[in-house]
C-alpha positions in Angstrom: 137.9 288.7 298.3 134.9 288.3 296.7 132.0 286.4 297.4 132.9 283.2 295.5 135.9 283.0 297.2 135.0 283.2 300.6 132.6 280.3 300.1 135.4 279.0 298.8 137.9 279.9 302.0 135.1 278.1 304.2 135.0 274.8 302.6 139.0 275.1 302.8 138.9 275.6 306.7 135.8 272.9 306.9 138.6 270.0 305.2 141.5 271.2 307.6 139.0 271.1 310.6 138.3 267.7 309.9 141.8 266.5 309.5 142.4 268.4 313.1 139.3 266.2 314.5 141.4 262.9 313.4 144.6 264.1 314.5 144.0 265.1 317.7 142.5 261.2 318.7 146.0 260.8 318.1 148.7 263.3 319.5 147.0 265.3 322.3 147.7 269.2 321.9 150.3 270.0 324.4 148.7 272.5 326.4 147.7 272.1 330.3 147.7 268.3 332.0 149.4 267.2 328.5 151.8 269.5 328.4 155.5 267.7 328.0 158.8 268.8 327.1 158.8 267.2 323.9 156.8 270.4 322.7 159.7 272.4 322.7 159.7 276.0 324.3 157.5 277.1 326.2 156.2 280.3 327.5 154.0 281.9 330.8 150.5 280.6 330.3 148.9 284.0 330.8 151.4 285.2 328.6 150.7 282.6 326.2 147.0 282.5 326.4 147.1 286.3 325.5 149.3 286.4 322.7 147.4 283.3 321.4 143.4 284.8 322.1 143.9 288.8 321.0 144.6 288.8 317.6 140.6 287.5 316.7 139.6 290.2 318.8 141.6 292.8 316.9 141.1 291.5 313.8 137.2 291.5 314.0 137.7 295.1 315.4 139.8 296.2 312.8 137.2 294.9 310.6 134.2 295.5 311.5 135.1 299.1 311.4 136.4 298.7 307.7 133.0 296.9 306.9 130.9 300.1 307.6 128.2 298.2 309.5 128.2 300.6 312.0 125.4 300.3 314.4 123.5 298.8 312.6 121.1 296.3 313.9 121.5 292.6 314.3 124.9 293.0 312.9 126.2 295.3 316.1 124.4 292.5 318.3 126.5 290.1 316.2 129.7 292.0 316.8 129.4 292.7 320.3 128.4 289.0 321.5 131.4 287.8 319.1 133.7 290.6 321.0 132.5 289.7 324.3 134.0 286.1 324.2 137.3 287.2 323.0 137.6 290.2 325.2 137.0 288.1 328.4 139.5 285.2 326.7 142.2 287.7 325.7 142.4 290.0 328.5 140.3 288.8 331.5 140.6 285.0 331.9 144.6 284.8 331.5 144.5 287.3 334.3 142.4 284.8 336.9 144.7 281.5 336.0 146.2 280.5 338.8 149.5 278.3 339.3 152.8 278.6 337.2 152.4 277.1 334.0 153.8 277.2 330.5 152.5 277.0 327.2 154.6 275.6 324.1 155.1 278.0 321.9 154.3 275.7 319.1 150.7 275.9 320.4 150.6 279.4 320.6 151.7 280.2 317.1 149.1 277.6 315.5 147.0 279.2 317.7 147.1 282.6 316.6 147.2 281.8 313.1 143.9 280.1 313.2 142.1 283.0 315.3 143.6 285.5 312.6 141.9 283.4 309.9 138.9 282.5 312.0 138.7 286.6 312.4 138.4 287.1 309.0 135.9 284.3 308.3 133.3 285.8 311.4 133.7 289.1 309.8 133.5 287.7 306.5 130.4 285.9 306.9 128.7 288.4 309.3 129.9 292.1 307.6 130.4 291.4 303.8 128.7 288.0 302.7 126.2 287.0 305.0 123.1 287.0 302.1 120.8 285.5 305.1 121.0 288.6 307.5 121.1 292.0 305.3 122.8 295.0 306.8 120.0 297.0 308.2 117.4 293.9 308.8 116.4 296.0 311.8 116.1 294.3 315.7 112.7 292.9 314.8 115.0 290.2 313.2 115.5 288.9 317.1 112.2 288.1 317.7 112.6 285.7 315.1 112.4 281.6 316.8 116.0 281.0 315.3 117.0 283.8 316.8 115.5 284.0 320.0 116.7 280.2 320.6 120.4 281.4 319.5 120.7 284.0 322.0 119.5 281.4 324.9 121.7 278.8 324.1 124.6 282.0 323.3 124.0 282.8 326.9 123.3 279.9 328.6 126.7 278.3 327.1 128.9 281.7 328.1 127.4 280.9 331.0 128.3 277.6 331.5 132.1 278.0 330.5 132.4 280.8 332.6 131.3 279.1 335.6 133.4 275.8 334.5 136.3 277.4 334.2 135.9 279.2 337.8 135.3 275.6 339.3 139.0 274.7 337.9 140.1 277.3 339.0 139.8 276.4 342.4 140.1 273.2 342.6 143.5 274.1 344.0 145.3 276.0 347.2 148.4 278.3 346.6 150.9 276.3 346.2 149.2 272.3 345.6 149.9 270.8 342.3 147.8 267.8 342.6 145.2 267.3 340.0 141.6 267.0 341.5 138.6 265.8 339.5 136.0 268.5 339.6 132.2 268.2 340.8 130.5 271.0 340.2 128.1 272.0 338.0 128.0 270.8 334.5 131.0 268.9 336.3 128.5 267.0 337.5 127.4 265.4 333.9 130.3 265.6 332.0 134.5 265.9 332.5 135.0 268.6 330.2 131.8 271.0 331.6 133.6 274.1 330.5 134.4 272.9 326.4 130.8 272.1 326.4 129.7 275.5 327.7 132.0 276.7 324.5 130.4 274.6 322.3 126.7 275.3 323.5 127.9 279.1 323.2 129.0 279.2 319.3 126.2 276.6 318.0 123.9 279.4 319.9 125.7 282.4 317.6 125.5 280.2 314.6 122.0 279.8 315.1 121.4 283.7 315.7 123.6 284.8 312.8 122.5 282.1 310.4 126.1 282.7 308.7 127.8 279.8 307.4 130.9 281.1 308.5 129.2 280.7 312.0 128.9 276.7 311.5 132.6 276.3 310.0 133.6 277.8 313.2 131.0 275.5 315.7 132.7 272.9 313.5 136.0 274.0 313.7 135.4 274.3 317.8 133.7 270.9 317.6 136.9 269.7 316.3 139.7 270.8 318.9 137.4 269.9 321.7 135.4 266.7 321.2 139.3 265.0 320.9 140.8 266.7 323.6 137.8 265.7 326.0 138.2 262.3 324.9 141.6 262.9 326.2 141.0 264.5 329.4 137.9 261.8 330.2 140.6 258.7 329.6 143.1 260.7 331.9 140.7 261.2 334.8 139.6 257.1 334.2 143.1 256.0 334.3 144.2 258.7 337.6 140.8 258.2 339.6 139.9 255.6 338.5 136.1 254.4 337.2 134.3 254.4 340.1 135.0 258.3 340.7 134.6 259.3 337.2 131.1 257.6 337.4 129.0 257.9 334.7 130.0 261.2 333.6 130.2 261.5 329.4 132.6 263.4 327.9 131.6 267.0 326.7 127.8 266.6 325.6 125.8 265.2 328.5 124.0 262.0 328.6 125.3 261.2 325.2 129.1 261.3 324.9 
């Protein structure tokens, strides 16, 4: 592939990512509290949530060594940060989910074709086409503001969807299959704290890496997300009612 069409691939995955951002105020993805039988077959959610998350890890692995990068510095940064997500999606956070459920398997397959393409688009923009950050720039290229700001908000948003997650995640005793409506934290601002803490975390690595192919995927994230916690804030209105959601936004605080 050369350069001209990989700018060429992003604009492709830009259009789709914005008819995904219409759709899904429509039919809500059928994953967790919207998961129905209509769907079709399903499969163990740590099971599924593996299957679906590890290919992008591989697939940036596999090329990343193919690009020879190397060590070279910020693009090794770039790599590990990128790898750090997907190792802790893939292999660590199926692992801590709690409960019995399924995934569709429909979700899982459109899942894992987008992170294989979303794979080669990060690698893409960060190993072979990304003009603004040179192989070889050198660390002094994270003292720069852009950078130094991407690596806060990188952290701070890990951070943040870490922790979220963990507050689901106990929301629960063995063997309760209520829903509750969680409190803490970012909880405390917004319904969907831990898609925030994802989206705050890739519009950080975009801003670090300065790659386009960094933005289509804040964009692309933006898209699945922003709907769904439409979804999820509507769900908690109409189960708790008003009063209890308060005036919680969505995913970005204060604002929607």
């Amino acid at each position: 592939m050369d350069q001209e069409s990989f700018h060429l691939f992003l604009w492709v995955m830009a259009g789709i990512a914005l008819i995904v951002f219409i759709a899904l105020y429509f039919v809500r993805a059928g994953y967790g509290i919207f998961r129905t039988a209509s769907w079709g077959s399903s499969l163990n959610n740590k099971l599924g949530w593996m299957l679906m998350e590890a290919p992008v890890f591989f697939v940036m692995l596999m090329l990343w060594l193919r690009s020879g990068v190397g060590f070279a510095a910020p693009q090794f940064l770039f790599f590990l940060l990128f790898q750090l997500h997907y190792f802790q999606r893939s292999f660590i956070f199926p692992l801590l989910m709690k409960g019995k459920s399924r995934m569709p398997v429909t979700i899982m397959s459109m899942g894992i074709v987008f992170n294989i393409l979303n794979g080669m688009m990060q690698a893409g923009g960060l190993f072979y086409f990304n003009t603004s950050v040179p192989t070889g720039t050198g660390w002094g290229y994270l003292l720069q503001p852009h950078a130094v700001i991407g690596i806060l908000l990188y952290i701070i948003g890990i951070a943040i969807n870490w922790h979220s997650d963990n507050v689901i995640r106990h929301l629960r005793r063995p063997g309760d299959t209520r829903h509750y409506l969680p409190q803490k934290g970012m909880y405390r601002y917004v319904t969907s704290a831990n898609y925030f803490g994802e989206l705050t975390e890739w519009t950080g690595f975009a801003l670090l890496t300065a790659s386009p192919a960094a933005w289509v995927f804040v964009w692309w994230t933006a898209a699945n997300l922003v709907p769904r916690a439409d979804a999820i804030h509507r769900r908690y209105v109409q189960e708790f009612g008003r009063e209890a959601v308060g005036r919680r936004k969505r995913i970005i605080p204060f604002l929607y």
